[in-house]
N, C-alpha and C positions, 0 to 999 in steps of 0.2 A: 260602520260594520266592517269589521275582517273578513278579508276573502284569506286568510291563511290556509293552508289545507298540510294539518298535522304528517311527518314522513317528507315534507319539501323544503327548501330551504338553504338555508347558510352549514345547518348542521352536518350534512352528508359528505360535507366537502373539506378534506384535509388539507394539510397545510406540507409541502415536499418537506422530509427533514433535510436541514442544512447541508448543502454540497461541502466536501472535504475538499483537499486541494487536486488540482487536475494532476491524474497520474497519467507519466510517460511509459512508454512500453519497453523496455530494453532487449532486444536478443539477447540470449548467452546459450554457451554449449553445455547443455546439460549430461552432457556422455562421463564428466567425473564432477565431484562433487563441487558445487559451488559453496561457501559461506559468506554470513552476511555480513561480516566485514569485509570480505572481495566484491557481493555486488555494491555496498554503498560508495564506492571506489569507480566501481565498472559504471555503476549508474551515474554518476560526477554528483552526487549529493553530499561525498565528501571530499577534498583533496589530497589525504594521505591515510595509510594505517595508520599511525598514531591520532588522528583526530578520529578514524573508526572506533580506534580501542576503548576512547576519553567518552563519544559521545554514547555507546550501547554500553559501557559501565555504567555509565551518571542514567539510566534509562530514556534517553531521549529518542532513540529509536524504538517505533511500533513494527509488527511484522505479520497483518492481516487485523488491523486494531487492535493488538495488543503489545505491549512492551515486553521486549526479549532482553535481556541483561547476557547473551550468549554470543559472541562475536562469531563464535565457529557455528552456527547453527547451520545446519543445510538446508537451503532453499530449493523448492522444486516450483513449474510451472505455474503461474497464476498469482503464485506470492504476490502481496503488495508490500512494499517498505516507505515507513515515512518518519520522518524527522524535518522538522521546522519549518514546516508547511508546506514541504516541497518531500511527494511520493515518485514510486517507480514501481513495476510491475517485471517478474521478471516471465515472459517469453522465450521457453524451447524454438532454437532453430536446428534444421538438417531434420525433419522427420522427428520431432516429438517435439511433440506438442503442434505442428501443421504450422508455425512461424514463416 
């Protein structure tokens, strides 16, 4: 005989959705505008503007789970950027955002 008792079980219990890549936090000065061709630069996710310009053209850059095809786009606190497995967050320092 089953002791099951219907409401208990396996079923209640979800399963984490898969972790994305660990995001670093980068400080930046948000007092003029930042874009995301300067942070994927600032953040070292990529080595030069011309590989900024190559990889947010070809969409390989996300910018809160989404891909931005905008190199100039302005980024403010909280943003996450990521491209090829490897994200950043960018961090208000000096008083905005409490960095």
């Amino acid at each position: 005989m089953s002791r099951h008792i219907a409401g208990r079980g396996r079923t209640g219990r979800a399963t984490p959705p898969p972790a994305g890549p660990p995001v670093d936090d980068v400080e930046c000065d948000l007092s003029s505008k930042l874009t995301l061709g300067q942070f994927l630069k600032l953040a070292s996710l990529l080595d030069s503007g011309a590989e900024a310009k190559d990889a947010v053209a070809s969409g390989a850059v996300s910018v809160n789970d989404e891909v931005d095809t905008r190199r100039g786009r302005g980024l403010v606190d909280g943003d996450v950027v990521e491209i090829g497995g490897r994200a950043a967050r960018v961090v208000a320092r000096d008083g905005r955002g409490e960095a």
